[in-house]
N, C-alpha and C positions, 0 to 999 in steps of 0.2 A: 379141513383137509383130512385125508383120509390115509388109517393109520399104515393098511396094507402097503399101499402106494409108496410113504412114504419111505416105509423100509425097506421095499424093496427098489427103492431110485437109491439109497443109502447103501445095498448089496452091490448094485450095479456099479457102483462107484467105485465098493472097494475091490470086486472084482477084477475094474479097468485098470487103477492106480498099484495093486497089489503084485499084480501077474508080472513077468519078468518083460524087457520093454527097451526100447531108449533110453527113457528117462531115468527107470533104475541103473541099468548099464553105465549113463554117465555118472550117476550118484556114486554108485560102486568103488570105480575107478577112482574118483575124485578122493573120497575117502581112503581109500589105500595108499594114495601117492600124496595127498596133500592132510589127512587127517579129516575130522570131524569138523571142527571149527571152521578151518579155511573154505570144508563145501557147504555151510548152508548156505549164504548166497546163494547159491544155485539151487537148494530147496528150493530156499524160500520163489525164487525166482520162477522156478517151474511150478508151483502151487499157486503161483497169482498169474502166470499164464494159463495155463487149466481154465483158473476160473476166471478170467476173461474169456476166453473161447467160448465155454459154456454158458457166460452171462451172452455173448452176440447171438450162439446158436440159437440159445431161448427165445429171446425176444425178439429173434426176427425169422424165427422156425425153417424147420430143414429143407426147405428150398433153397436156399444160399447155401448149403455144403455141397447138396446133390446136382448143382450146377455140374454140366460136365467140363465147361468150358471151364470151371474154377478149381474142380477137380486136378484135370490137367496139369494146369499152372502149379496147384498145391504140390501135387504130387512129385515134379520134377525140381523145384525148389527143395521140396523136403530132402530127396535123394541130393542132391549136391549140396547139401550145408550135413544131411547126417556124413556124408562120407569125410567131409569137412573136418567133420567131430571128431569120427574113426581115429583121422590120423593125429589131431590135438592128441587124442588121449594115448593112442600107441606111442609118440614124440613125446610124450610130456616127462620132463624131469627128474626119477622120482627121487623122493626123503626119508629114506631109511628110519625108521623111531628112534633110535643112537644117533642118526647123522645128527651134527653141527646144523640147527636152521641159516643161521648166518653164512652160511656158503653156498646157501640154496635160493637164496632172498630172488633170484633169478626168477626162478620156476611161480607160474603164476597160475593158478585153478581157473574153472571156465568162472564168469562171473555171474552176478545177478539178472543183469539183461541179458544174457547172451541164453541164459534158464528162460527165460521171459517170451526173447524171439525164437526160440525155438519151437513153440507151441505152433505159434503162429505160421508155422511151414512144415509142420506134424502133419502129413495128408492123413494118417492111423489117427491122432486126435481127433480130427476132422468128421472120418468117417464113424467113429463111434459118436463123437455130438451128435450128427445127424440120425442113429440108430437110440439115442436117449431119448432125445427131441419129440423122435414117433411115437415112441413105447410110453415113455412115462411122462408124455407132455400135456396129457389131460389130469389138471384139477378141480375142486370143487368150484364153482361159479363164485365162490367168497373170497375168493382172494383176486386181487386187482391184475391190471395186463401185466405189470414190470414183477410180479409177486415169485410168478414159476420162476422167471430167468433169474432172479436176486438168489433162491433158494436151491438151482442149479448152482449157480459158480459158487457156493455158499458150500454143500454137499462135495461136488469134486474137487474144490480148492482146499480145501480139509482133506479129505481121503488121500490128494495126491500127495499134502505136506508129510502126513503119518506116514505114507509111505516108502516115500524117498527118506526122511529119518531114518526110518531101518535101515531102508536098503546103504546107508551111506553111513551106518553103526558097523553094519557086517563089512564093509569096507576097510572104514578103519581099523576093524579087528585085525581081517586078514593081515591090512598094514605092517600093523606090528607082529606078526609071526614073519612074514614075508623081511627078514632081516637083512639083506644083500639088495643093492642098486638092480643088478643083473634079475633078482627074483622079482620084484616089484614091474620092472620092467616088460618081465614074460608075462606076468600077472595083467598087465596095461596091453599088451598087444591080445591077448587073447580077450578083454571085455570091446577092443577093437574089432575083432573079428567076429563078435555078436552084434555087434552095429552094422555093421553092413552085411552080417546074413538077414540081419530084418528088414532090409531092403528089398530082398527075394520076393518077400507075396506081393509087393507093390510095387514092380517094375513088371513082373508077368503076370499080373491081373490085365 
């Protein structure tokens, strides 16, 4: 396998996973109002949806994203579960770093699958799979058919977990500066309000 290749399918990655997003956005938030702990699940969740995607995209190459008919479908599910999101996260509860947890037992984080199915109706996942798929979907002839698609979801499901890490470290930072219900709260509508401006290029494409 070859080494150029490799690192730059490994750039590509962190590029995608790195850049600011949905998936950071929900991380963000999550950490802010719910801390560290309570969002990995939702790493974790969206780092083994990644690479699931990226394991289907692989192995059964960018035909199936760039269907139009499945575009479609992607596309308008995605828009009404992220707006979905939107409002979880602008509604959601928050916990003060002083507040009492035990008054908050209420307030619940998105969870592990809901990290999970959300990939799966990401039409912007989607269409970067299929832009992977093209560009860096030729290997050496030594590695077997399932080889690339193993080494995809392997690559992005890595890059995405590091990077929701962060993004959901600086979360909980903010957190705890963010000391008042009311601050966290304006803190949550406005990681809302970037959730559904990134709906912009995907409804007027």
């Amino acid at each position: 396998m070859d080494f150029g290749w490799f690192a730059g399918l490994i750039g590509f990655a962190f590029a995608m996973a790195a850049t600011p997003g949905p998936n950071n956005t929900m991380v963000t938030a999550s950490g802010a109002t719910y801390g560290m702990a309570r969002t990995l699940p939702l790493v974790s969740g969206i780092a083994i949806g990644v690479a699931a995607i990226m394991l289907i995209g692989a192995a059964f190459g960018a035909s199936l994203v760039a269907d139009p008919r499945i575009g479609v479908v992607l596309k308008w599910i995605g828009v009404v579960y992220l707006l979905w999101l939107a409002w979880k996260i602008a509604s959601a509860e928050p916990e003060p770093a002083e507040a009492d947890t035990t008054k908050s037992i209420g307030a619940v984080p998105l969870s592990f699958m809901q990290g999970v199915l959300f990939q799966f109706m990401n039409a912007k996942l989607w269409v970067i799979v299929s832009g992977a798929v093209v560009t860096y979907g030729r290997v050496s002839g030594e590695t077997g058919h399932l080889s690339p698609a193993v080494l995809f979801a392997l690559v992005f499901g890595t890059m995405s977990f590091v990077s929701t890490i962060a993004w959901a470290a600086l979360g909980a930072s903010i957190g705890r500066l963010l000391a008042s219900r009311r601050a966290i709260r304006a803190f949550n509508v406005a990681m809302a309000a970037l959730l559904v401006s990134s709906l912009i290029p995907i409804i007027v494409e």
